[in-house]
Gaussian input, Z-matrix of N, CA and C with variables (Angstrom, degrees):
# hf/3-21g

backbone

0 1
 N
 C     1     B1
 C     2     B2     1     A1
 N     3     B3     2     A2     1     D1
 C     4     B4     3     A3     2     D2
 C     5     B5     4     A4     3     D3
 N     6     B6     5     A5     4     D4
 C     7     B7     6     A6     5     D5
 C     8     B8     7     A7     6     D6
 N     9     B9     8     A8     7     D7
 C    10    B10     9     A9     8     D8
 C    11    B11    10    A10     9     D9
 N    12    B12    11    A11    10    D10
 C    13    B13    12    A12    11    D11
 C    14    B14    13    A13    12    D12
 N    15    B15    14    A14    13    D13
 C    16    B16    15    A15    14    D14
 C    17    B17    16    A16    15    D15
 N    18    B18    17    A17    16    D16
 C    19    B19    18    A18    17    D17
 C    20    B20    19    A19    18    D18
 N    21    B21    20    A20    19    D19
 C    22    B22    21    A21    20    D20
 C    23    B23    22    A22    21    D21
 N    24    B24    23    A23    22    D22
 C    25    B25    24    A24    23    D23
 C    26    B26    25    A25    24    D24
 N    27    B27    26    A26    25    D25
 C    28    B28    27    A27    26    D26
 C    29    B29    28    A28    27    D27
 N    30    B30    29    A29    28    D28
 C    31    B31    30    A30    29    D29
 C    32    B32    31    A31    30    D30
 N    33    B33    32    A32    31    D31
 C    34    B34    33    A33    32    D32
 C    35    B35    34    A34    33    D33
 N    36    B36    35    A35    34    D34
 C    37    B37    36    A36    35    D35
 C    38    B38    37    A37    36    D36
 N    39    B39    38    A38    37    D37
 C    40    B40    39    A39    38    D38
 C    41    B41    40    A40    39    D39
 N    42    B42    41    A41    40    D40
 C    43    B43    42    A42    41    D41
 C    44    B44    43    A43    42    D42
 N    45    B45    44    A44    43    D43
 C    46    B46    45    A45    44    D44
 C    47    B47    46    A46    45    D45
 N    48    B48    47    A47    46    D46
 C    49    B49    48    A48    47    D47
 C    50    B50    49    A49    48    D48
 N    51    B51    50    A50    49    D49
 C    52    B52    51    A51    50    D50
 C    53    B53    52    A52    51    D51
 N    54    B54    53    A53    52    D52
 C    55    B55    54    A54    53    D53
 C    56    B56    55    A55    54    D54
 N    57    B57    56    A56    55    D55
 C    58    B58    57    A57    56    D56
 C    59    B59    58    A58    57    D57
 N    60    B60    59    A59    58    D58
 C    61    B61    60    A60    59    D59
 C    62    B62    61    A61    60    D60
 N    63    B63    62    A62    61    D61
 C    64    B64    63    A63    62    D62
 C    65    B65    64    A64    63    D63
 N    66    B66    65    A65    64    D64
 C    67    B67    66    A66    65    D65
 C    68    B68    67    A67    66    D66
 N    69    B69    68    A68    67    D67
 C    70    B70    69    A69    68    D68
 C    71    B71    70    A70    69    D69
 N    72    B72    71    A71    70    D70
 C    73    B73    72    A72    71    D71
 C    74    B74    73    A73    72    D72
 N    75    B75    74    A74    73    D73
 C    76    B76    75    A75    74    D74
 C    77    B77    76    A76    75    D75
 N    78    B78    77    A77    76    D76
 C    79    B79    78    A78    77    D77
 C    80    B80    79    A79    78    D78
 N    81    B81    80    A80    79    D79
 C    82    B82    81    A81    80    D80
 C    83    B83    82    A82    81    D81
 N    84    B84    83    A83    82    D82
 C    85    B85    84    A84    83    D83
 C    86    B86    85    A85    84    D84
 N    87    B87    86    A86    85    D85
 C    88    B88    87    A87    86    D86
 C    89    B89    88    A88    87    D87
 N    90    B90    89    A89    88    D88
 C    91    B91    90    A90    89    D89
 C    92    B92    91    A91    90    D90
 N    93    B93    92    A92    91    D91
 C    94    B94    93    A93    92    D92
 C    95    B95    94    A94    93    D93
 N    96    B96    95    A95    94    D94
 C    97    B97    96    A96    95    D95
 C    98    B98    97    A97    96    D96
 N    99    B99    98    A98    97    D97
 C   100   B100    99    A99    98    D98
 C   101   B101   100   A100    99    D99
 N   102   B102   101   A101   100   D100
 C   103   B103   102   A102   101   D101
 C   104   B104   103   A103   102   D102
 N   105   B105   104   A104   103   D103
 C   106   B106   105   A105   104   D104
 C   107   B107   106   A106   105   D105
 N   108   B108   107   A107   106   D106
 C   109   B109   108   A108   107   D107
 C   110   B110   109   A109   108   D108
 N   111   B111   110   A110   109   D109
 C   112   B112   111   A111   110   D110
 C   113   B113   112   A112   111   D111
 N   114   B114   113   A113   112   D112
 C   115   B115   114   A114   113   D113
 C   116   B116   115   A115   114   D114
 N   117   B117   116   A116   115   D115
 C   118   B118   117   A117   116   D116
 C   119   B119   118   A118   117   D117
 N   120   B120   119   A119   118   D118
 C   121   B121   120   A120   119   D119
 C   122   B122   121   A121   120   D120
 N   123   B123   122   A122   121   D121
 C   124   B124   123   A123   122   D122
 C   125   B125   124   A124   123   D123
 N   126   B126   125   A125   124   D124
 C   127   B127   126   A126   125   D125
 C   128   B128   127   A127   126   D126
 N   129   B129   128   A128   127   D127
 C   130   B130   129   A129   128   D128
 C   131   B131   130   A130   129   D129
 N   132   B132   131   A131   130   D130
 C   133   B133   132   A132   131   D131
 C   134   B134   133   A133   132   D132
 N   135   B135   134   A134   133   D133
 C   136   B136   135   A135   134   D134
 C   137   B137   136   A136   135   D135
 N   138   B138   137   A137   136   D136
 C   139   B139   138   A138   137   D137
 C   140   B140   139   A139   138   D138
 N   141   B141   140   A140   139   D139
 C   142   B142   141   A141   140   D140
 C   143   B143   142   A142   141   D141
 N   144   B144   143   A143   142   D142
 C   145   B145   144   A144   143   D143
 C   146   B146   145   A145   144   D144
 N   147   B147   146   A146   145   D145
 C   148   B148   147   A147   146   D146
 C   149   B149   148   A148   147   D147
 N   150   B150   149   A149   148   D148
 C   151   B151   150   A150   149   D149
 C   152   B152   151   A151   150   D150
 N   153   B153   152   A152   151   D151
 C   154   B154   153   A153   152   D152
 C   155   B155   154   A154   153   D153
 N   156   B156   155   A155   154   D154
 C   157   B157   156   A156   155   D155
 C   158   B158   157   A157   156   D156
 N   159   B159   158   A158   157   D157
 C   160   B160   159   A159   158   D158
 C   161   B161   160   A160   159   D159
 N   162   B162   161   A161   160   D160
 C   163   B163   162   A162   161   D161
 C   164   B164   163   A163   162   D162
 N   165   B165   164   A164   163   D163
 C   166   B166   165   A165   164   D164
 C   167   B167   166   A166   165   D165
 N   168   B168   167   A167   166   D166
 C   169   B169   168   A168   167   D167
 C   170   B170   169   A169   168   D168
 N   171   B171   170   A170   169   D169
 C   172   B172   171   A171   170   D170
 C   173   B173   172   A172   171   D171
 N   174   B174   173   A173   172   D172
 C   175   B175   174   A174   173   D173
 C   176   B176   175   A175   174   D174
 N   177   B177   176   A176   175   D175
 C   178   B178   177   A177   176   D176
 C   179   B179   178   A178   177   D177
 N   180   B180   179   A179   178   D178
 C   181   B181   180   A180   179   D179
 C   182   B182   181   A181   180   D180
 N   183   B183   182   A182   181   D181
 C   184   B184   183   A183   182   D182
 C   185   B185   184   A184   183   D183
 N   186   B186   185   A185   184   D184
 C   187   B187   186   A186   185   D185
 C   188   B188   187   A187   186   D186
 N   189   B189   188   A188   187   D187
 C   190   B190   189   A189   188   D188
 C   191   B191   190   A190   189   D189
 N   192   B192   191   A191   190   D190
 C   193   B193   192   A192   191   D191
 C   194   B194   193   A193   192   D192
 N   195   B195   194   A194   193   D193
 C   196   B196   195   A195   194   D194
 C   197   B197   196   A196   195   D195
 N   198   B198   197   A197   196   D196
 C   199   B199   198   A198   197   D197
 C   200   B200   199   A199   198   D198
 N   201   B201   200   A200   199   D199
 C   202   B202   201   A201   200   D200
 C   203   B203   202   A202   201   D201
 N   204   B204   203   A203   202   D202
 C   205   B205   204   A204   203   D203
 C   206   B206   205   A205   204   D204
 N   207   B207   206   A206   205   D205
 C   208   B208   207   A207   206   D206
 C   209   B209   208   A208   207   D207
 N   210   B210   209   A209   208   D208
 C   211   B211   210   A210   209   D209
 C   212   B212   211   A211   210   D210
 N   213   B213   212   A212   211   D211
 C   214   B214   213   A213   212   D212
 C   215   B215   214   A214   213   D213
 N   216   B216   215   A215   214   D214
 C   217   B217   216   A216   215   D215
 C   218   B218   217   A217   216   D216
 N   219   B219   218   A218   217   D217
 C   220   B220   219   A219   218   D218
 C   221   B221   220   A220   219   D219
 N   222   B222   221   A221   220   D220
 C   223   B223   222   A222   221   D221
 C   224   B224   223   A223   222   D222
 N   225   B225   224   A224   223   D223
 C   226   B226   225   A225   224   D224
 C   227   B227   226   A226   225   D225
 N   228   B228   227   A227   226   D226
 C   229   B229   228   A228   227   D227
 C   230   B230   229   A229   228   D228
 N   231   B231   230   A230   229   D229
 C   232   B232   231   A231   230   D230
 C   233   B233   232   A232   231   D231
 N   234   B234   233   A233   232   D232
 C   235   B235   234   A234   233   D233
 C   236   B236   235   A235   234   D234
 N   237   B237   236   A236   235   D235
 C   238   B238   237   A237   236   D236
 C   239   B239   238   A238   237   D237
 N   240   B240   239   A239   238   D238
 C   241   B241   240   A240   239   D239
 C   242   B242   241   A241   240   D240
 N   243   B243   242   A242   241   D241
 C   244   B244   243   A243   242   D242
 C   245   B245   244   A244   243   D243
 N   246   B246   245   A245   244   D244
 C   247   B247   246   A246   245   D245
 C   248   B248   247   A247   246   D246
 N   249   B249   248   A248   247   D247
 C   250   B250   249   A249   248   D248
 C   251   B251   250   A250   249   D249
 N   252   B252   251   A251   250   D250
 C   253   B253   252   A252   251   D251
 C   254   B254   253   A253   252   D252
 N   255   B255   254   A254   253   D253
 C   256   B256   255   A255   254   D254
 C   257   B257   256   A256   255   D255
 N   258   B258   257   A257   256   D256
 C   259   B259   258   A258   257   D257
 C   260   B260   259   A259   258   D258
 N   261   B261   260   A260   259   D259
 C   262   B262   261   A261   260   D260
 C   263   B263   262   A262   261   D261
 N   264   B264   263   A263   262   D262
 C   265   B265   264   A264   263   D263
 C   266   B266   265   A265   264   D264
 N   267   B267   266   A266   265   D265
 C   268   B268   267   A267   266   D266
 C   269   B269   268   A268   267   D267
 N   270   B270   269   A269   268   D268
 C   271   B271   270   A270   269   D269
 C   272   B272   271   A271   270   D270
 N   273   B273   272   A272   271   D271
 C   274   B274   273   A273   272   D272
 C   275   B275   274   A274   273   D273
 N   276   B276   275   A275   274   D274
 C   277   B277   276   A276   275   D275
 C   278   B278   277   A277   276   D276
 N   279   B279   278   A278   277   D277
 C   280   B280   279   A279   278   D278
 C   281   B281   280   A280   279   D279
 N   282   B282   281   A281   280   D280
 C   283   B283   282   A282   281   D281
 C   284   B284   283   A283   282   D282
 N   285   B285   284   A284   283   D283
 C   286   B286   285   A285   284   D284
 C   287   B287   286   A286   285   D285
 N   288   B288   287   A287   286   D286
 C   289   B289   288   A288   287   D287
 C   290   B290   289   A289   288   D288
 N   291   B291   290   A290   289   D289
 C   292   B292   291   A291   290   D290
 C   293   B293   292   A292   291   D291
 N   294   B294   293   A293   292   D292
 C   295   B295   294   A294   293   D293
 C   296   B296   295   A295   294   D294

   B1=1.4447
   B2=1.5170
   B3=1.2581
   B4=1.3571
   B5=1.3163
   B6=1.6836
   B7=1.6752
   B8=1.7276
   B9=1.5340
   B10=1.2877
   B11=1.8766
   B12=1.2277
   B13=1.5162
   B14=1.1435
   B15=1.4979
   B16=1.5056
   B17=1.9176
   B18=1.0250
   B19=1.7155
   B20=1.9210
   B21=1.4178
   B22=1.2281
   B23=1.4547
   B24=1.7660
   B25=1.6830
   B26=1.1498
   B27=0.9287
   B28=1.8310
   B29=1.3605
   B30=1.3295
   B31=1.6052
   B32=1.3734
   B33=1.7391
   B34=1.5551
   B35=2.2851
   B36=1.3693
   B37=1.8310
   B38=1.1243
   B39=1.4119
   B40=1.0751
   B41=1.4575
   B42=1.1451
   B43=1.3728
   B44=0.9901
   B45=1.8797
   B46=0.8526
   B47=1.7079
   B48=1.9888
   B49=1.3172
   B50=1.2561
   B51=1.7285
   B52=1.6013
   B53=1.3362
   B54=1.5372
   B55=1.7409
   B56=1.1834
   B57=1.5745
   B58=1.5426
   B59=1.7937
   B60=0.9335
   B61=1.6471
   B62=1.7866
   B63=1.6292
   B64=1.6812
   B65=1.1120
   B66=1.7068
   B67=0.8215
   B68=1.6943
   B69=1.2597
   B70=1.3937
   B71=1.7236
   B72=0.9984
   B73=1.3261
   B74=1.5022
   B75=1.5782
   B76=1.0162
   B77=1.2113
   B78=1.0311
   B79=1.6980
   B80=1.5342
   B81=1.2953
   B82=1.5063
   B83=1.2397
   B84=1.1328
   B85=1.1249
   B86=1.8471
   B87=1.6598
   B88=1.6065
   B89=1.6527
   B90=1.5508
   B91=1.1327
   B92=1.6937
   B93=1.5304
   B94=1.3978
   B95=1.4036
   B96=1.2031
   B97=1.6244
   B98=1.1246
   B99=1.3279
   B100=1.7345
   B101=2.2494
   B102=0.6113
   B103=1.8053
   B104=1.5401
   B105=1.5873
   B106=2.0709
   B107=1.2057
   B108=0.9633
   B109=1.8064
   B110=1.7138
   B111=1.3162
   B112=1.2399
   B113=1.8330
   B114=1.2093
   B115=1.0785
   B116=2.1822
   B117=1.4231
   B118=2.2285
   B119=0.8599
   B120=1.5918
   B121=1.8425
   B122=1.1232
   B123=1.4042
   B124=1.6339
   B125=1.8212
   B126=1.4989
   B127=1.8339
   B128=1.3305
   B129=1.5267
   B130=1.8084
   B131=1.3318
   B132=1.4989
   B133=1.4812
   B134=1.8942
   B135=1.1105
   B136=1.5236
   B137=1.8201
   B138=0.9422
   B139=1.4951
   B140=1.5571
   B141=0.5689
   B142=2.1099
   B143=1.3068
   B144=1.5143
   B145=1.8226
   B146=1.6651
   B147=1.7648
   B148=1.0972
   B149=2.0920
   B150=1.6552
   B151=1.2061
   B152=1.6930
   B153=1.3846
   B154=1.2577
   B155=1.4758
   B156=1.6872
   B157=1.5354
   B158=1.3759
   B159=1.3366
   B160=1.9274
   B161=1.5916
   B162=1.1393
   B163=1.9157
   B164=1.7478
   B165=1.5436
   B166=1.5322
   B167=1.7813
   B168=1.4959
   B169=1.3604
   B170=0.7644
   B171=1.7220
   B172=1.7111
   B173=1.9186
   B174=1.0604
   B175=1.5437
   B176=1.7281
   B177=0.8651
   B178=1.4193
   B179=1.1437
   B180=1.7608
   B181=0.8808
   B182=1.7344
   B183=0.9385
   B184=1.9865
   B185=1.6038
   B186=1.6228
   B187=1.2866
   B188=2.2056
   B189=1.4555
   B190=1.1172
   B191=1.5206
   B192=1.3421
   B193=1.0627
   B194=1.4447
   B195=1.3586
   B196=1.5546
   B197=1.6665
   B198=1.6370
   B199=1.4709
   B200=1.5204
   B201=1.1705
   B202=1.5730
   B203=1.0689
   B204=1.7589
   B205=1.2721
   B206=1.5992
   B207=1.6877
   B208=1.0166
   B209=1.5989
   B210=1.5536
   B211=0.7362
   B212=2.1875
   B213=0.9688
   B214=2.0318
   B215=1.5511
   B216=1.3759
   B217=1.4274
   B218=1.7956
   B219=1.4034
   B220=1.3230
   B221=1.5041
   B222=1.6600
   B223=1.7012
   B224=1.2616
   B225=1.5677
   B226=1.2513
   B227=1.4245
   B228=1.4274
   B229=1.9211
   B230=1.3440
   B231=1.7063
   B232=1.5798
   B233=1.8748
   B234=1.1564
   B235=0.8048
   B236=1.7805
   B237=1.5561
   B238=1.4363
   B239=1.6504
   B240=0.9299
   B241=1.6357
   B242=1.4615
   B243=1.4483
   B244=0.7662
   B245=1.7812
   B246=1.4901
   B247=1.3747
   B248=2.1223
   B249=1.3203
   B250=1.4455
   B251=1.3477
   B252=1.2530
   B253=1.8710
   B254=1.5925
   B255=0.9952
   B256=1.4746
   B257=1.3442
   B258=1.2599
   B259=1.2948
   B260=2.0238
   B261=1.5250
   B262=1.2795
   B263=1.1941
   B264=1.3426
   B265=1.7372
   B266=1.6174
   B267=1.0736
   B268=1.7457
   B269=1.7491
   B270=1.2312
   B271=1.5696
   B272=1.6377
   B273=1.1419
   B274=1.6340
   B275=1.4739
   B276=1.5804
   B277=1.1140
   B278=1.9636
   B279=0.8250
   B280=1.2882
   B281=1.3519
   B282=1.6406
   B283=1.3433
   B284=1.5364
   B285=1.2059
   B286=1.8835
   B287=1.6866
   B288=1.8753
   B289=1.2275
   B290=1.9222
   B291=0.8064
   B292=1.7324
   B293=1.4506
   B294=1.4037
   B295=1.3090
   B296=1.6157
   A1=108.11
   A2=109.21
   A3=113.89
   A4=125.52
   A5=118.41
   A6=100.63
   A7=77.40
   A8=108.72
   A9=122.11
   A10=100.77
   A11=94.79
   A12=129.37
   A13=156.89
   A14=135.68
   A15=114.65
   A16=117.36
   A17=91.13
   A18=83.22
   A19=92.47
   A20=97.09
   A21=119.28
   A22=111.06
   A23=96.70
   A24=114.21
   A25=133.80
   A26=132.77
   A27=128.53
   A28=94.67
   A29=101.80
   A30=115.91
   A31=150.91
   A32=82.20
   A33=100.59
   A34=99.26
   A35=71.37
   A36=86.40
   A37=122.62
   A38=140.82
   A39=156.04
   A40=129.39
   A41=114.56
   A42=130.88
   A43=140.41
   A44=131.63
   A45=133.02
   A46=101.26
   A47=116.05
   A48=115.32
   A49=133.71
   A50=105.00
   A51=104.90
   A52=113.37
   A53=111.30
   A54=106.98
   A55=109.48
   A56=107.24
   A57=110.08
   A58=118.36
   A59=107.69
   A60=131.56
   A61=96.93
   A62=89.20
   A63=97.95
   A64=147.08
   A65=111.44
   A66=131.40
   A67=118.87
   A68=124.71
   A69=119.97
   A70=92.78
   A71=136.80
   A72=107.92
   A73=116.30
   A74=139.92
   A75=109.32
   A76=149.97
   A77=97.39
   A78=117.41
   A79=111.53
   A80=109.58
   A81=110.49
   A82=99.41
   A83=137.18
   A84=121.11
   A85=127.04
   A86=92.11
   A87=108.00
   A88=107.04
   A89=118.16
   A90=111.63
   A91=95.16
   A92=112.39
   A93=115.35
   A94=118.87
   A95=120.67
   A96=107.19
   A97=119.59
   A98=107.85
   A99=111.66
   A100=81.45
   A101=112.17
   A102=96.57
   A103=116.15
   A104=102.68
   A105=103.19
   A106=95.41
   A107=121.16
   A108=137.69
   A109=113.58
   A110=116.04
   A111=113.78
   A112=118.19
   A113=122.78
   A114=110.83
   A115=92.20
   A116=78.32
   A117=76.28
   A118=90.29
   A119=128.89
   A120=142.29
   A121=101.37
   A122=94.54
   A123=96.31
   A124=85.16
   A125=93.96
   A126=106.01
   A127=88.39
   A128=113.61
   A129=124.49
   A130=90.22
   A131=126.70
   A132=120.46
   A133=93.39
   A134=123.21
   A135=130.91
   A136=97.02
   A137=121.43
   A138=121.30
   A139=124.00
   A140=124.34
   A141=144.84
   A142=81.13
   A143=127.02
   A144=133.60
   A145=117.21
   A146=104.77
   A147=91.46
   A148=154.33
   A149=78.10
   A150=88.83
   A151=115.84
   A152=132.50
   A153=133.23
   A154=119.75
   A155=94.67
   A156=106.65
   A157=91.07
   A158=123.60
   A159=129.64
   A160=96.07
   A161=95.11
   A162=132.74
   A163=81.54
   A164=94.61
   A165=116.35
   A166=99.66
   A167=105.00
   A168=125.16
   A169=145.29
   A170=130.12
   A171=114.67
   A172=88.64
   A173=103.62
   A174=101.05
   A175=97.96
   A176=135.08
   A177=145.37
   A178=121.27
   A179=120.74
   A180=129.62
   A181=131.24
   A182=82.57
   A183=105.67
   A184=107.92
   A185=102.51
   A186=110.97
   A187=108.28
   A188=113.93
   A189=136.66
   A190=111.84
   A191=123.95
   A192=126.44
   A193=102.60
   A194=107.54
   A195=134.70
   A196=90.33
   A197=116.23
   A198=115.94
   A199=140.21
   A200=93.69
   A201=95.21
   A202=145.00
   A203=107.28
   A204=129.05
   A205=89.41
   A206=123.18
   A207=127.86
   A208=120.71
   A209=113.84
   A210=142.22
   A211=149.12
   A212=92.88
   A213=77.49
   A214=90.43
   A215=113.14
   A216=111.21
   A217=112.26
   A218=112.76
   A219=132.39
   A220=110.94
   A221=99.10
   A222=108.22
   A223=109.59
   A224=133.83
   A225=114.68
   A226=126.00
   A227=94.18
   A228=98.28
   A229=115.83
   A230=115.91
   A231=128.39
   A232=100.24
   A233=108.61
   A234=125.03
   A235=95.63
   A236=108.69
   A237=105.09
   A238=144.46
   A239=125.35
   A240=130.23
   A241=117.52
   A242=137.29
   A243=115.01
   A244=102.71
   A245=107.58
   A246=130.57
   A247=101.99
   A248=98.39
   A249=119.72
   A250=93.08
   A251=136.36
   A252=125.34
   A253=90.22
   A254=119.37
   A255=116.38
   A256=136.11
   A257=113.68
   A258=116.77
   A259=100.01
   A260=108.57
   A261=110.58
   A262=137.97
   A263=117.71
   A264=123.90
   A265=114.68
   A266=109.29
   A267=126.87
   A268=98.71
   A269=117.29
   A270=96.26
   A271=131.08
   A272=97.15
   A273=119.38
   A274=97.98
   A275=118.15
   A276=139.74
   A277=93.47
   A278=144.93
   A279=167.52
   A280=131.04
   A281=93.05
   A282=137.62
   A283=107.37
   A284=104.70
   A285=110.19
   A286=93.39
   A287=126.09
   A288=99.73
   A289=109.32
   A290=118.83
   A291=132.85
   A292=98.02
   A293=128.23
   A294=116.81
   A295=123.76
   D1=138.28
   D2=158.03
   D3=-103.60
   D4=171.85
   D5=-177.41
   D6=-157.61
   D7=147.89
   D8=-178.56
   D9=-166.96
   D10=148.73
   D11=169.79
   D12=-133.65
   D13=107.02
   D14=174.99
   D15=-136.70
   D16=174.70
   D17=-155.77
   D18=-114.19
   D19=167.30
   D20=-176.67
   D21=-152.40
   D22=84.40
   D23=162.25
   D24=-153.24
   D25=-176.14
   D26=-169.34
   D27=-106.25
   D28=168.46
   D29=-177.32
   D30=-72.33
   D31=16.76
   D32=-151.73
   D33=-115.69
   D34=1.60
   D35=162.35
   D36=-126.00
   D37=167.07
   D38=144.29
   D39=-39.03
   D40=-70.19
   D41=155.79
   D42=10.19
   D43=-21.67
   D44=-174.04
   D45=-108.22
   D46=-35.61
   D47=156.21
   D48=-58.07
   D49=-22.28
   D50=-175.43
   D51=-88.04
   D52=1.24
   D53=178.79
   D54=-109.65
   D55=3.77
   D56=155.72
   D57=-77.75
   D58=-21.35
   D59=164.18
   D60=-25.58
   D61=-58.93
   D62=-172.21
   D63=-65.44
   D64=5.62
   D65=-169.62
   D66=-80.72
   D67=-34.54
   D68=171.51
   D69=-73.33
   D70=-54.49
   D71=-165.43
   D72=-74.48
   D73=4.08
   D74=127.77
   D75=-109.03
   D76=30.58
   D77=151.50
   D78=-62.45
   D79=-49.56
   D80=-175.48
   D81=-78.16
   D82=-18.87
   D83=-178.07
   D84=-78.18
   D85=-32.83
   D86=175.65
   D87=-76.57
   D88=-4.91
   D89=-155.47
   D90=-107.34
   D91=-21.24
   D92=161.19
   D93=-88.28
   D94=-24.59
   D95=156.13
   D96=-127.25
   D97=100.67
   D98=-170.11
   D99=-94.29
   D100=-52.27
   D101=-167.96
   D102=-62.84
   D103=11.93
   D104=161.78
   D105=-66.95
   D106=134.49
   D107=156.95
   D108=-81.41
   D109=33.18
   D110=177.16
   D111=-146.90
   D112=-179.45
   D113=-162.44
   D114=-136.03
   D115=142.53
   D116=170.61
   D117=-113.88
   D118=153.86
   D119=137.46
   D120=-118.27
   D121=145.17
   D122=-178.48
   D123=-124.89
   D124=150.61
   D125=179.86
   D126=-119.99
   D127=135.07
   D128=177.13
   D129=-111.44
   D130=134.22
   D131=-168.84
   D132=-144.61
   D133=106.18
   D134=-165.12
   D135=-104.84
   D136=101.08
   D137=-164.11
   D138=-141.27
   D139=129.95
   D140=-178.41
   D141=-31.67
   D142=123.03
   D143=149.35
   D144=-29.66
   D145=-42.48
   D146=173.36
   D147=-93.69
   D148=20.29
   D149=156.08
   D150=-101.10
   D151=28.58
   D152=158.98
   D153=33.21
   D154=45.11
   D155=-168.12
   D156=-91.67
   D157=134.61
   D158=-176.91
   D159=-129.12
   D160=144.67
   D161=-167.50
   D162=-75.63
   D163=136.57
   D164=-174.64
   D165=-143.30
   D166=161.63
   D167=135.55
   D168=-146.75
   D169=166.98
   D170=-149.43
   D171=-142.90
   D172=166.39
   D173=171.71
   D174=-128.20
   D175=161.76
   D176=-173.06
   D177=-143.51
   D178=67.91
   D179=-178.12
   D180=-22.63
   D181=-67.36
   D182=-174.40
   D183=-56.07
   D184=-38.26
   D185=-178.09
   D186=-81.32
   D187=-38.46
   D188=-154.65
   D189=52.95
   D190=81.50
   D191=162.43
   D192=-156.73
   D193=159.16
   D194=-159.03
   D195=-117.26
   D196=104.50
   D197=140.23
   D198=-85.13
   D199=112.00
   D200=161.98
   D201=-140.84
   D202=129.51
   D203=-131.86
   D204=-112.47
   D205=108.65
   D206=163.26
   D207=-110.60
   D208=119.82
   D209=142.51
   D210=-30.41
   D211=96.01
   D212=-161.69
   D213=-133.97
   D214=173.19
   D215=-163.40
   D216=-115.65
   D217=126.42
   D218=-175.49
   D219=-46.40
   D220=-50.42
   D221=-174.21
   D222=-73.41
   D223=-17.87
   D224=162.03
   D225=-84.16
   D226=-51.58
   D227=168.39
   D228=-23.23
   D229=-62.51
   D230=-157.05
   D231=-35.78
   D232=-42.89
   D233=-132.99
   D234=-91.13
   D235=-41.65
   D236=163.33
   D237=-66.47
   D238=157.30
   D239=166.16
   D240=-41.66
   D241=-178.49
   D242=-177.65
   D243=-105.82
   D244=-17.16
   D245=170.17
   D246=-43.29
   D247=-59.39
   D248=-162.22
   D249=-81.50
   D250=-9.65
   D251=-175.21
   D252=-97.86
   D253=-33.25
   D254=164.09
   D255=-59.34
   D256=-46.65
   D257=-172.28
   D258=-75.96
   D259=-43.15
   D260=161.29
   D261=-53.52
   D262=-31.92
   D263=162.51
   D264=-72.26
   D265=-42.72
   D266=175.44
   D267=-65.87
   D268=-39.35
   D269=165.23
   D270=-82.99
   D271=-23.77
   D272=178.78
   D273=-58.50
   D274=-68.55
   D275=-153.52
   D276=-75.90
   D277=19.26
   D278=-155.52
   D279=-118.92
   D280=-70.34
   D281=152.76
   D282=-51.89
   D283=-91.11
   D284=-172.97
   D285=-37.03
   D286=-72.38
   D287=-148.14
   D288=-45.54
   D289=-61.41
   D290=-157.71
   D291=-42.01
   D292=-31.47
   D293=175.04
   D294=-59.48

């Protein structure tokens, strides 16, 4: 298995350091299943409500990898700690995977 990430936000959140957070766990994660034949990316996308951009996923056959592109909102974040953009992305990101 592979596992990869990159984020898409402005500077006025956290969000793009805290999904670097994720990086030992998927390490551990590729390192307990190295014989998945597939790959995850996850896209962290911290963005203005009013572009009505909504958290998706796609599978990519040809490629075998699973995107997923989560979505969370700029105008609320701005506004949080960096303590509280965490605990909120870590639940979000929680949420979205299990779906």
């Amino acid at each position: 298995m592979k596992m990869g990430k990159t984020s898409d936000t402005s500077g006025l959140t956290y969000v793009a350091s805290l999904s670097d957070e994720l990086q030992p766990v998927f390490e551990q994660a590729e390192m307990k299943y190295p014989a998945c034949d597939i790959e995850m990316f996850f896209v962290f996308r911290c963005l203005p409500e009013e572009y009505e951009r909504k958290s998706s996923v796609r599978y990519a056959k040809k490629e075998q990898v699973i995107y997923f592109d989560m979505t969370v909102s700029v105008d609320r974040y701005k506004e949080f700690s960096k303590r509280r953009q965490r605990v909120e992305l870590s639940h979000s990101f929680y949420a979205y995977s299990r779906n």
